[in-house]
N, C-alpha and C positions, 0 to 999 in steps of 0.2 A: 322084170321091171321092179325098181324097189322106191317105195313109196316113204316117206318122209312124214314123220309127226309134224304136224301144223298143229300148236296148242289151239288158233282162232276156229277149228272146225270143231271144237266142244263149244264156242262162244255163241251168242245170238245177242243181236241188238235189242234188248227188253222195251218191250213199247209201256210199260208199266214204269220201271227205273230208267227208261233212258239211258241205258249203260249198259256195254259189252258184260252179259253174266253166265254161269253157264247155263247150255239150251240140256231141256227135258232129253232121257236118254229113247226114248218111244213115242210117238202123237196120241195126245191123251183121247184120238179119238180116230175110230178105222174108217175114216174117211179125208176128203178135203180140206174140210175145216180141224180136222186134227192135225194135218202135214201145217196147217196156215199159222194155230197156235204155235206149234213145237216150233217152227221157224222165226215167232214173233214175240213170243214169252218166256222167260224165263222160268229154270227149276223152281226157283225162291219164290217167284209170283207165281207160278203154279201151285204148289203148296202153301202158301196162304189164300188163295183161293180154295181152293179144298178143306180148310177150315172155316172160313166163312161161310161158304155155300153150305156147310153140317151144321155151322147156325144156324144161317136162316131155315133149311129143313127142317132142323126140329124147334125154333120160338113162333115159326109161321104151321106147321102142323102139314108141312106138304107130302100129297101122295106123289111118288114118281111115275105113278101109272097115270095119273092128271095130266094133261095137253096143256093146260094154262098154266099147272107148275113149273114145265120142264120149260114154255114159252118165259115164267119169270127168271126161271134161274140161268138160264142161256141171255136174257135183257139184262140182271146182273153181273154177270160174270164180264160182259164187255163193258159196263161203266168201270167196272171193279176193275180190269186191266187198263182202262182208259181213264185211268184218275177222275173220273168223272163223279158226280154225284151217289152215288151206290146206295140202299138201305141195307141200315144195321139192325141188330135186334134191338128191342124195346130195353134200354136201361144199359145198353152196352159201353163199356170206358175200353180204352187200347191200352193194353199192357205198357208198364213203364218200362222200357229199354234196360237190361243190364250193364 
């Protein structure tokens, strides 16, 4: 049987951009909720996520062995993919686009 490149099965509809982007090559987590992200998020919103959430760990001082931390930065990361309200670090500006 010979199977045929579909470029849209590297795409995923990005609940962050709204826009067919490419999807993560792995679920950033070995379970469920990692097949749900990698199917719902985008590489790009993935990896700004990954930097923001290494802000807030280190201007907030979070231990990841902490149950309330890993409960904030899991309540994070879904405003943060969900355009939603999210906190920044104290004095934070967003880079000027090149």
């Amino acid at each position: 049987m010979t199977t045929t490149f579909n470029p849209n099965d590297n795409l995923v509809m990005c609940r962050k951009y709204k826009q067919n982007l490419p999807k993560m090559a792995f679920p950033p987590f070995p379970n469920k909720m990692g097949e749900e992200i990698q199917n719902t998020v985008s590489d790009k919103a993935w990896k700004e996520w990954l930097e923001h959430q290494t802000m807030l760990i280190n201007e907030n001082h979070l231990s990841m062995i902490d149950p309330a931390a890993k409960n904030f930065l899991a309540e994070q990361r879904d405003l943060f993919l969900d355009n939603k309200d999210y906190e920044r670090p104290q004095g934070w500006k967003p880079q000027a686009e090149e």
